[in-house]
C-alpha positions as CSV (number, residue, x, y, z in Angstrom):
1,X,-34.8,-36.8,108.3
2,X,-37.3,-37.0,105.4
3,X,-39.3,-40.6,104.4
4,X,-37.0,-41.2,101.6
5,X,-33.8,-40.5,103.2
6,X,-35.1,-43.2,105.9
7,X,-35.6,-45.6,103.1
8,X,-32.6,-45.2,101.6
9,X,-30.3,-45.6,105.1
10,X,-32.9,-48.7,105.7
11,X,-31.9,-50.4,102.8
12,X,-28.4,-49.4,102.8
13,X,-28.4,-51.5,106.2
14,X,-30.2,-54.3,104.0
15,X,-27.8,-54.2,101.3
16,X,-24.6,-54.3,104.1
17,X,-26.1,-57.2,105.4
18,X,-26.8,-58.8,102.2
19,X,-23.1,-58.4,101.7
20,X,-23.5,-56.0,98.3
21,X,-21.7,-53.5,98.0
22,X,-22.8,-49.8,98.2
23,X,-21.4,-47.4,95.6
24,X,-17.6,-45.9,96.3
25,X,-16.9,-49.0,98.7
26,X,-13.9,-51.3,98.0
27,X,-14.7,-55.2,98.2
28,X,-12.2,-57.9,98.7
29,X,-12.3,-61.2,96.7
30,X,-14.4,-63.3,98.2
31,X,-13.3,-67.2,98.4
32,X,-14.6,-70.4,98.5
33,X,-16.0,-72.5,101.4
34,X,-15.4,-75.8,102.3
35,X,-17.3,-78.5,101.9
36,X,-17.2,-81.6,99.7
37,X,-16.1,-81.0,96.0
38,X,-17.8,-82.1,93.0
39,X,-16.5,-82.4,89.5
40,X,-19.5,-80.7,87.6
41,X,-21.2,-78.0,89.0
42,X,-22.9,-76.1,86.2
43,X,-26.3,-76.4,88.2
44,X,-24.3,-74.9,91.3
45,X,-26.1,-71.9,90.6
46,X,-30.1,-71.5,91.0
47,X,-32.1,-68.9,88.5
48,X,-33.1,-66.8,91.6
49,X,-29.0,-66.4,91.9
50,X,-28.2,-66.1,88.7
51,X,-30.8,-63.3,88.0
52,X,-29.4,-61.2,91.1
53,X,-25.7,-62.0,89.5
54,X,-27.1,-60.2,86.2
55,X,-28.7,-57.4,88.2
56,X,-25.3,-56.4,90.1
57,X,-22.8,-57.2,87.5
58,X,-24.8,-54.3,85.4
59,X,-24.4,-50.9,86.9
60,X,-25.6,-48.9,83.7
61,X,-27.9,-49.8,80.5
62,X,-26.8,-52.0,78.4
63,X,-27.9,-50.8,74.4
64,X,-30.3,-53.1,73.0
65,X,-30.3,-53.1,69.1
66,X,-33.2,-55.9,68.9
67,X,-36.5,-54.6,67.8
68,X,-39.7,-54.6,70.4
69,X,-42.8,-56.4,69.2
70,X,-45.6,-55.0,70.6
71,X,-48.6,-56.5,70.5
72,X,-52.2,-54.4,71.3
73,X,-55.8,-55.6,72.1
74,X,-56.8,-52.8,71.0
75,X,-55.6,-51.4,67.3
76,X,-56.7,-48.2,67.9
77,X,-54.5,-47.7,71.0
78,X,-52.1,-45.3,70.0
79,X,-48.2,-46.5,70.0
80,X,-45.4,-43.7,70.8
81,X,-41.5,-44.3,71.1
82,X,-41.2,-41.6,73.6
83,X,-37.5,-40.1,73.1
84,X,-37.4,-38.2,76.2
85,X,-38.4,-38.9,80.1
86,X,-39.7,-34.9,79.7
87,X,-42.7,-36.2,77.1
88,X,-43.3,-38.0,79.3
89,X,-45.0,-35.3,82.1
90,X,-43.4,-37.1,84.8
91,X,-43.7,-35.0,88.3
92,X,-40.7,-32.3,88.6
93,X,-39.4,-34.2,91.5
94,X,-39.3,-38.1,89.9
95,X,-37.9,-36.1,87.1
96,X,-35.5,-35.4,89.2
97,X,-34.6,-38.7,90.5
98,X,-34.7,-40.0,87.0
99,X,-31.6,-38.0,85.8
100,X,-29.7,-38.3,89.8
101,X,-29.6,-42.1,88.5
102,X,-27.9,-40.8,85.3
103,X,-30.9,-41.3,82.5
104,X,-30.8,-39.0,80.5
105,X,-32.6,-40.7,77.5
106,X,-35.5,-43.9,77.8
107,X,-34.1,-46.8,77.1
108,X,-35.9,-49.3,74.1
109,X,-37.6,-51.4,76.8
110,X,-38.6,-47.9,78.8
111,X,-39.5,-45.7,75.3
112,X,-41.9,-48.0,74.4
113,X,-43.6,-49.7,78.0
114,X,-43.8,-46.4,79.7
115,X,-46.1,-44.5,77.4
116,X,-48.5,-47.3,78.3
117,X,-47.7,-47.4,81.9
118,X,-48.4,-44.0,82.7
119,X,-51.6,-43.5,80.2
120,X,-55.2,-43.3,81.5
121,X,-56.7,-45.4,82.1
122,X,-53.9,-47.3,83.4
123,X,-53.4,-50.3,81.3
124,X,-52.1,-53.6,82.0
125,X,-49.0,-54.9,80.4
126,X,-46.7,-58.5,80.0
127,X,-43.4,-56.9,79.1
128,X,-40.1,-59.3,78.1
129,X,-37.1,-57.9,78.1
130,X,-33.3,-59.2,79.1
131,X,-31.6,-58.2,81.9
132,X,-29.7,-55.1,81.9
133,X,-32.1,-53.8,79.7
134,X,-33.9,-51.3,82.0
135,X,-37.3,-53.3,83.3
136,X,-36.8,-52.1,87.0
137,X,-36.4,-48.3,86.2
138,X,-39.1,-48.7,83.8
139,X,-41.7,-50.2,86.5
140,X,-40.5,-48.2,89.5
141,X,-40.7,-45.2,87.7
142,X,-44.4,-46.3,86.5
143,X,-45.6,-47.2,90.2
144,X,-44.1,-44.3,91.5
145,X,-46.0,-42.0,89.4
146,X,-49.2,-43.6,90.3
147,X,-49.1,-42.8,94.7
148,X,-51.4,-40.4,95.9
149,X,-49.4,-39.4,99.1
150,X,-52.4,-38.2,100.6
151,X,-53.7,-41.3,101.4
152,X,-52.1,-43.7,104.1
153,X,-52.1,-46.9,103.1
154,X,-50.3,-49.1,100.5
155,X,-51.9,-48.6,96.9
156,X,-48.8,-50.5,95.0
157,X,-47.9,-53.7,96.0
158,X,-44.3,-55.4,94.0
159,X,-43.5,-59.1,94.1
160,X,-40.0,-60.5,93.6
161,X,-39.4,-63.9,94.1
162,X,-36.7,-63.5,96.6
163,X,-35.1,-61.4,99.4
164,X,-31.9,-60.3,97.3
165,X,-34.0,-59.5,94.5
166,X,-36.7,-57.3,96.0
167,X,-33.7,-55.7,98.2
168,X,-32.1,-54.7,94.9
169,X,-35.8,-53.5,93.2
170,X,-36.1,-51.3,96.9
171,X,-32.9,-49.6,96.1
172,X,-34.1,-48.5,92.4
173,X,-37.0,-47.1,94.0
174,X,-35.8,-45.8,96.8
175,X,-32.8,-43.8,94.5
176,X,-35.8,-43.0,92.3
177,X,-37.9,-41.1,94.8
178,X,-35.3,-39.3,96.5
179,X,-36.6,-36.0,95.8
180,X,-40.0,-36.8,96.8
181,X,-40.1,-37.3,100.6
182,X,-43.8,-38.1,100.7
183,X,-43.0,-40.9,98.9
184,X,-43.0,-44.0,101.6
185,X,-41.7,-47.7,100.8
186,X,-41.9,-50.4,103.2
187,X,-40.0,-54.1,102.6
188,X,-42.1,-56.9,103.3
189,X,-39.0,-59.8,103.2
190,X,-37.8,-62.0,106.0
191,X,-36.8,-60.0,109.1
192,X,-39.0,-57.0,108.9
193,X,-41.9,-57.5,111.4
194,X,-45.0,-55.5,111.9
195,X,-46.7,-55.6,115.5
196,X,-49.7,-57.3,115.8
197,X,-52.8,-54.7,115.1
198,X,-50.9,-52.5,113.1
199,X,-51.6,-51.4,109.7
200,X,-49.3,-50.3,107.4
201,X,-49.3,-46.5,106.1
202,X,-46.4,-46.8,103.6
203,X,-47.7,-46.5,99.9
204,X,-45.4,-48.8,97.9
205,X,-44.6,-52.9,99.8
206,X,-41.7,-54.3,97.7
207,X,-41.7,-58.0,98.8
208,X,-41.8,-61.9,98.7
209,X,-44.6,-63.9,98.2
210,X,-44.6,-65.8,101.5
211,X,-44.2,-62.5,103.3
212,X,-46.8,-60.6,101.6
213,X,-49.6,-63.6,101.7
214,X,-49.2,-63.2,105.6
215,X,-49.5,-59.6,106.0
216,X,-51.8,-59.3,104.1
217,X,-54.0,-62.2,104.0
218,X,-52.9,-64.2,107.6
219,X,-53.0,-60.7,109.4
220,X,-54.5,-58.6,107.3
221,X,-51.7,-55.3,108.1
222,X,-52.9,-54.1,104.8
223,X,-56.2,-54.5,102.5
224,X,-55.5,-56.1,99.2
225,X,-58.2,-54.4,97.8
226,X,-56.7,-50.8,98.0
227,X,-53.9,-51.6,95.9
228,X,-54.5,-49.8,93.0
229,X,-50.6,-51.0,90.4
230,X,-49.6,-55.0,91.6
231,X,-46.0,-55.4,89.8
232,X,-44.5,-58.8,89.6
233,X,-40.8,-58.9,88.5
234,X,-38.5,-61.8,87.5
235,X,-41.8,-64.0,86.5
236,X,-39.4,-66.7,85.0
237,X,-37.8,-66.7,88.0
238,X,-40.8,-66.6,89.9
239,X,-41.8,-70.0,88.2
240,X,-38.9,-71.5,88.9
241,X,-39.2,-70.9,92.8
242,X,-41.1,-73.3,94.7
243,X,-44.7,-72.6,95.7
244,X,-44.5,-68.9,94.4
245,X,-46.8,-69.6,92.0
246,X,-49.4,-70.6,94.3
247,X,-48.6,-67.4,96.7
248,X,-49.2,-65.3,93.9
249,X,-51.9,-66.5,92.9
250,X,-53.8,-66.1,96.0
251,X,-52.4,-62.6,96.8
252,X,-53.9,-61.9,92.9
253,X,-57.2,-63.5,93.9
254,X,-57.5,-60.4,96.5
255,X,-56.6,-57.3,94.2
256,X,-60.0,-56.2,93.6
257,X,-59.9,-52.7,93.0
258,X,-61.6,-51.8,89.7
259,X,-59.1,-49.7,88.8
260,X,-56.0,-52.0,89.5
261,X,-52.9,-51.9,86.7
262,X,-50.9,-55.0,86.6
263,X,-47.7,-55.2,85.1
264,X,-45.6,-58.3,84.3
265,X,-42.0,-58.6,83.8
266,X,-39.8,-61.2,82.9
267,X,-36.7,-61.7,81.3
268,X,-37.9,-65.1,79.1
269,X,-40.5,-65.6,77.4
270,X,-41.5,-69.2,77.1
271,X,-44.7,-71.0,77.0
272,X,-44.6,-71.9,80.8
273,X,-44.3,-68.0,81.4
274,X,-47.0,-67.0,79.4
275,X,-49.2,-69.2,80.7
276,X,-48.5,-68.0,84.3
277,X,-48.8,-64.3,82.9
278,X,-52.2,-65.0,81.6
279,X,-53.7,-66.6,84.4
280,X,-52.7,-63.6,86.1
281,X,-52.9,-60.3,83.8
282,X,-56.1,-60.1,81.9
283,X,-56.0,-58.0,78.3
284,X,-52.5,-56.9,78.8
285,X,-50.1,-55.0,76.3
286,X,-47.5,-57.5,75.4
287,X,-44.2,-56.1,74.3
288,X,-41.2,-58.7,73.3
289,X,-37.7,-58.3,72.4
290,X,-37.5,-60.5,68.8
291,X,-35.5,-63.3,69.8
292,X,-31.9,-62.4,68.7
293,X,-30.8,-64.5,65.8
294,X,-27.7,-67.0,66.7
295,X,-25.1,-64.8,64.6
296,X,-21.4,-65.2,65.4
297,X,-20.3,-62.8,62.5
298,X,-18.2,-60.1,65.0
299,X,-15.9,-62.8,66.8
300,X,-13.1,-64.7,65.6
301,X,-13.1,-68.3,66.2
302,X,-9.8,-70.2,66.8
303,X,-8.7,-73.2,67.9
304,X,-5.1,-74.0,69.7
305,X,-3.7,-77.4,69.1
306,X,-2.3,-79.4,72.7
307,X,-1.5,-82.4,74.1
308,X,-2.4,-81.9,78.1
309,X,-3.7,-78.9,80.2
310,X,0.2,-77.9,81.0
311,X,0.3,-76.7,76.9
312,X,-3.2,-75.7,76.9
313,X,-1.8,-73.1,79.6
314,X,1.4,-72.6,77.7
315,X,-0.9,-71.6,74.6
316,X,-2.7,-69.0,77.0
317,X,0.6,-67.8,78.2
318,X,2.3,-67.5,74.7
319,X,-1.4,-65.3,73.8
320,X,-0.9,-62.7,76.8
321,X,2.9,-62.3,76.1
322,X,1.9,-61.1,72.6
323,X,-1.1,-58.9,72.4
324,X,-3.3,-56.2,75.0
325,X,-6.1,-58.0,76.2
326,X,-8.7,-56.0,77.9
327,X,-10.7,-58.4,80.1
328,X,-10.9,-62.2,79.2
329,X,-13.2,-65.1,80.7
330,X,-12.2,-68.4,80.8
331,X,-14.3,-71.3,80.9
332,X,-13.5,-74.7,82.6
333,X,-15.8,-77.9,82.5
334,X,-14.6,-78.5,86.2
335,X,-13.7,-76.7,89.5
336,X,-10.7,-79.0,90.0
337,X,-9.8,-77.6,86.7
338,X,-10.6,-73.8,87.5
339,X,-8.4,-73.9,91.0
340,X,-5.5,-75.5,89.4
341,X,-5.6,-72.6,86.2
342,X,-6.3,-69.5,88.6
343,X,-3.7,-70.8,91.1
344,X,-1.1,-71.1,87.9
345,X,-1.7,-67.6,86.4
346,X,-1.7,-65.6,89.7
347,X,1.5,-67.3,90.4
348,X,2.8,-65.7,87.0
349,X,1.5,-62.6,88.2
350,X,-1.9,-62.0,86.5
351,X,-4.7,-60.3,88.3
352,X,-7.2,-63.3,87.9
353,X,-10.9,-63.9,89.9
354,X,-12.3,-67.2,90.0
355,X,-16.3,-68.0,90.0
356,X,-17.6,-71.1,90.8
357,X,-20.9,-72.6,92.1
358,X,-19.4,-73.3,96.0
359,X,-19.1,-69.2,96.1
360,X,-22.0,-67.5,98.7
361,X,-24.3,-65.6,96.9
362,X,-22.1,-62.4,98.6
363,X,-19.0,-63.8,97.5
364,X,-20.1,-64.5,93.7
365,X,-20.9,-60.9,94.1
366,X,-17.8,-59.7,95.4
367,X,-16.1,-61.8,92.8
368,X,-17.9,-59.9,89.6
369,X,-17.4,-56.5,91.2
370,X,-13.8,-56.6,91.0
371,X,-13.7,-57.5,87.3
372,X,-16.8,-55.4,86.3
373,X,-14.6,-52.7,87.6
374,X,-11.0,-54.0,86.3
375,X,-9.3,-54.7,89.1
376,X,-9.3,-58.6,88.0
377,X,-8.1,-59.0,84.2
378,X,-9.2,-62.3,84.3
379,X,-12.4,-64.4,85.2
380,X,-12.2,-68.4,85.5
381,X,-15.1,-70.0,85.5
382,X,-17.5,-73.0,84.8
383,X,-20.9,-72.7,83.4
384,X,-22.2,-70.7,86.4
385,X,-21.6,-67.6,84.0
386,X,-22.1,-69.2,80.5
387,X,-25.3,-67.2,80.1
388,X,-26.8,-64.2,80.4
389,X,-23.5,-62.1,82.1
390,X,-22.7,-59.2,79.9
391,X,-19.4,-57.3,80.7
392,X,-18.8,-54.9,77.9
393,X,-15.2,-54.6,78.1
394,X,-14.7,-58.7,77.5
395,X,-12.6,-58.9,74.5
396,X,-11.6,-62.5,74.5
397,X,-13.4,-65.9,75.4
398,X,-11.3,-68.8,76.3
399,X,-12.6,-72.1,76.0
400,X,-10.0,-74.1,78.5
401,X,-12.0,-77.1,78.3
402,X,-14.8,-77.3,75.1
403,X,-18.5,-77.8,76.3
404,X,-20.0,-81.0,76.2
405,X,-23.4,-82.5,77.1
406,X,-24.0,-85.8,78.7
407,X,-23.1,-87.8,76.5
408,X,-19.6,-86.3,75.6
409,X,-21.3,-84.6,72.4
410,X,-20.9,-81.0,71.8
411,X,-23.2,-78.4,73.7
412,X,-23.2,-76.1,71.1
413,X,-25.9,-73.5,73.1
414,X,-23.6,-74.0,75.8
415,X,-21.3,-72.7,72.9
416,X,-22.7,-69.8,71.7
417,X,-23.6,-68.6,75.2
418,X,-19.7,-68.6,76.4
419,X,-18.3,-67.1,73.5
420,X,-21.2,-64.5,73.2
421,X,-19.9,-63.0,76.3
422,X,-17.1,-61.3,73.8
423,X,-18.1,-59.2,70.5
424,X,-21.2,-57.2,73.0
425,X,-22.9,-54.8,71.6
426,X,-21.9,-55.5,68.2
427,X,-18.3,-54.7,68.9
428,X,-15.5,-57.4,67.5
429,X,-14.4,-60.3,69.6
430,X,-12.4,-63.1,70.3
431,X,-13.0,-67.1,70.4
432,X,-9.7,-69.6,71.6
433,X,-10.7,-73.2,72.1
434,X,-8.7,-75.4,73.4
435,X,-8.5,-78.9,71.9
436,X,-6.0,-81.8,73.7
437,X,-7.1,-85.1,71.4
438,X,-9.5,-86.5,69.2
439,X,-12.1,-86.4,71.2
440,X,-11.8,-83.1,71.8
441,X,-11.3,-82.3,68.1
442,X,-14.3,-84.2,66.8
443,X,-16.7,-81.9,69.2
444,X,-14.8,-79.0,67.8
445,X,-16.0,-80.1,64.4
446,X,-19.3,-80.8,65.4
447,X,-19.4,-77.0,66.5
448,X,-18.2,-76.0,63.1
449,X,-20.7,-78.1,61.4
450,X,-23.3,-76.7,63.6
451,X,-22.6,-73.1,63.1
452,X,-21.5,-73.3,60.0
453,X,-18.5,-71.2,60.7
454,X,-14.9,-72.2,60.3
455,X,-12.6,-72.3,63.1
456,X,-9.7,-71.4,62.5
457,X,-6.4,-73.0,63.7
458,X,-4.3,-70.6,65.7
459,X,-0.3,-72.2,66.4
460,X,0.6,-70.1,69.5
461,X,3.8,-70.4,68.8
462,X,3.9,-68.2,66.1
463,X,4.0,-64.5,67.4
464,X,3.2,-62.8,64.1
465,X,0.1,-64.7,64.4
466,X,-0.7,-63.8,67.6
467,X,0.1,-60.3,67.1
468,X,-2.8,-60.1,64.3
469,X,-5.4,-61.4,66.6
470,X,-5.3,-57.8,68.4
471,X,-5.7,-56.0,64.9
C-alpha cells in the first residue's frame, strides 16, 4: 500500500470517528441531547464550530464576484491572474490530484495567491478570504509543491486551531497527493502518539497548537528549524481559541530556517487579526476580498401580517400550498420555538431538519448534510446559522420570529445575515417576516428605515399573490 493510500484510510478512520461523513455514505438526522434548555442560544455555537460547519456544508467552490486587493512590498513584484493550474508548472502528479478533486480552473482566491506561493524565492503571504472560497486547496497545493521527498524529516509544518479542523485540512491534502506516494503526512492532534526517542520522517505535520509545541519543543520528535513553509489556517479562529495565540507564538519563535515561507489564512480580517498576523509574518503579500457592500437589491422583502405563532404557521402553510420552493431556512429567536415549528410541519408531511446550538458537533453536521443534499426541504433554526452558511439552492428566508438585540431593538446585521442566505451568487431571492403586534411591527420599520428598502406587505391569503412570488 503506497504512503498516500495509508494516509488517506488513516484519516478516513479519523473522519468515522469524528462522525463526518465520507463521500457516497448515507447519514441519518442526528437529534438533540438532553440537558437543561435555554431560551436563547445564539452563542450555543463557538467560532471553532462554526468554521468546521462552513467547511462541511460546502462540498464545491463557491463563485466569488468580489474583487481581490492585493497589496505588495515590493511594486516591482510582478502580479499574474493565473487562468489555468497548467501555468502554473505544477508536478504532473499534483496536477493530477488537482483535477481528481474536480478543479479544473483556479479559483479568485487561488489565481491570484498561488502565483506568489509557488514563486522563488518563496514569499510570505496574509491572505483573507471567506469560507468556501478555496484557501485550503490553495495552501495545500502550495506546501505540497514545496517537499523534497528525498529528505526524511518534516519540512512543512500546518496549524489549525482544532482537531476537526486540521482533520478536515488532512483530508484536502491527503486527496491532493494521491498520485504522489512519496508524499508523507502525519497528524499531530489528540490521540496520535509518537514513542519516546523517535523522530518523525513524515514531510508535511498538520496539527494543533498544544500538540505541536510538545512534539516539537517538550520532546523535540522533530526540529523546528528544518521546516522550510509554516501554514496557519483559520487565524480568526485561532484568536478566538484560548491560549493558541501563545502556542503559536512560541512554535514561531523556533522556525529559523532562512529560507522559511509563511502563509496566513483567515477568513476575517479585523484589526485584532492583523495584529496577530504581523507579529507573526514579516513583509508578507496581503491579498483581501473588498468587503462586500450591504446590498439587498436580488431579494424580495415581505412581510405577513398575524396575530399568534398558530397564523404565523398558517401564513407559512398557505405560501407552500401555492408556489415550488426549492430549499427554505427558517429562523426562530428560540429553541422552544424551533421544536414546536419542526414538530408542526413534519406532522403535515414536510421533509424538515432542525439546527440548534444543543446539537454535537457530529450531529449539526449530519443535520446540514441532508439539506446540503435535498433530502430535508426545510432547515429551522436560531442564529447558530445566521452567518456565514451558504447553500446555493436556498430560495426563500423565513423570518419566524424577527431579530432583535438586547434591548428588544432591531438587529439589523443579524438581518442582513439571515436573509442573505437566499439571492447567492447574485441569483434572486426571497424575504418573509413574520410580524404578530406592534412591537414586532415597529422593529420591522426600524429594518426598513435602516436599509432603506421597503417591505412589502404580503396577505397570505390571497393566492394570486402568492403565486407571483415564484415568478
Amino acid at each position: 500500500m503506497s504512503a498516500a493510500a495509508s494516509s488517506t484510510d488513516a484519516l478516513a478512520s479519523k473522519v468515522e470517528q469524528l462522525g463526518l461523513r465520507k463521500p457516497g455514505e448515507q447519514v441519518e438526522n442526528g437529534g438533540a441531547e438532553g440537558g437543561p434548555k435555554k431560551e436563547e442560544d445564539d452563542e450555543e455555537i463557538s467560532v471553532a464550530e462554526k468554521a468546521l460547519l462552513q467547511k462541511i456544508v460546502r462540498k464545491g467552490l463557491i463563485e466569488n464576484k468580489n474583487d481581490i486587493e492585493v497589496q505588495r512590498k515590493d511594486p516591482s513584484s510582478p502580479l499574474y491572474h493565473v487562468k489555468t493550474f497548467e501555468a502554473m508548472n505544477l508536478k504532473p502528479a499534483l496536477l493530477k490530484g488537482v483535477y481528481a478533486m474536480g478543479f479544473y480552473a483556479p479559483s479568485k482566491i487561488q489565481e491570484t495567491a498561488l502565483p506568489t506561493l509557488l514563486a522563488d524565492p518563496p514569499q510570505n503571504m496574509i491572505a483573507q478570504s471567506q469560507s468556501g472560497t478555496g484557501k485550503t486547496a490553495a495552501f495545500v497545493l502550495a506546501m505540497l509543491s514545496r517537499v523534497d521527498t528525498t529528505k526524511d524529516y518534516p519540512q512543512v509544518l500546518c496549524l489549525s486551531p482544532t482537531y476537526e479542523l486540521a482533520i478536515q485540512t488532512g483530508e484536502v491534502a491527503a486527496r491532493m497527493a494521491s498520485y504522489d506516494p512519496d508524499i508523507k503526512i502525519r497528524f499531530a492532534v489528540r490521540g496520535e502518539e509518537v514513542n519516546r526517542g523517535e523522530k518523525i520522517t513524515e514531510h508535511i505535520i498538520i496539527g494543533t497548537p498544544g500538540k505541536v509545541v510538545d512534539w516539537a519543543l517538550k520532546f523535540r520528535f522533530f526540529n523546528l528549524a528544518q521546516i522550510t513553509v509554516f501554514i496557519l489556517d483559520e487565524a480568526d479562529v485561532m484568536i478566538a481559541t484560548q491560549g493558541h495565540q501563545d502556542q503559536s507564538y512560541r512554535i514561531r519563535k523556533g522556525l529559523t530556517n532562512p529560507n522559511l515561507q509563511i502563509m496566513f489564512f483567515s477568513a476575517t480580517y479585523d484589526e485584532e487579526v492583523m495584529e496577530f498576523a504581523e507579529a507573526i509574518v514579516s513583509n508578507p503579500v496581503i491579498i483581501r476580498l473588498k468587503r462586500e457592500e450591504e446590498s439587498l437589491d436580488n431579494i424580495k422583502q415581505y412581510y405577513v401580517q398575524c396575530k399568534d405563532k398558530e397564523e404565523k404557521y398558517q401564513a407559512i402553510s398557505n405560501i407552500y400550498g401555492v408556489i415550488t420552493i426549492g430549499q427554505a431556512m427558517i429562523f426562530c429567536r428560540t429553541r422552544q420555538t424551533s421544536m414546536w415549528l419542526a414538530e408542526k410541519m413534519k406532522k403535515d408531511g414536510h421533509a424538515v431538519a432542525m439546527l440548534s446550538g444543543e446539537l454535537t458537533v457530529e450531529q449539526r453536521i449530519a443535520v446540514l448534510d441532508r439539506f446540503r443534499e435535498g433530502k430535508d426541504k426545510v432547515l429551522i433554526t436560531t442564529n447558530v446559522l445566521a452567518r456565514g452558511i451558504d447553500i446555493e439552492q436556498v430560495t426563500i428566508v423565513v423570518n419566524f420570529d424577527l431579530p432583535v438585540d438586547m434591548k428588544r431593538q432591531a438587529d439589523c446585521d443579524t438581518y442582513l445575515h439571515r436573509i442573505g442566505r437566499t439571492g447567492r451568487f447574485g441569483k434572486a431571492g426571497i424575504a418573509i417576516n413574520l410580524v404578530d403586534g406592534s412591537e414586532s411591527f415597529a422593529v420591522l420599520k426600524q429594518i426598513e428605515q435602516h436599509f432603506g428598502k421597503k417591505i412589502m406587505k404580503l396577505d397570505s391569503e390571497d393566492v394570486d399573490e402568492i403565486e407571483k412570488l415564484g415568478n
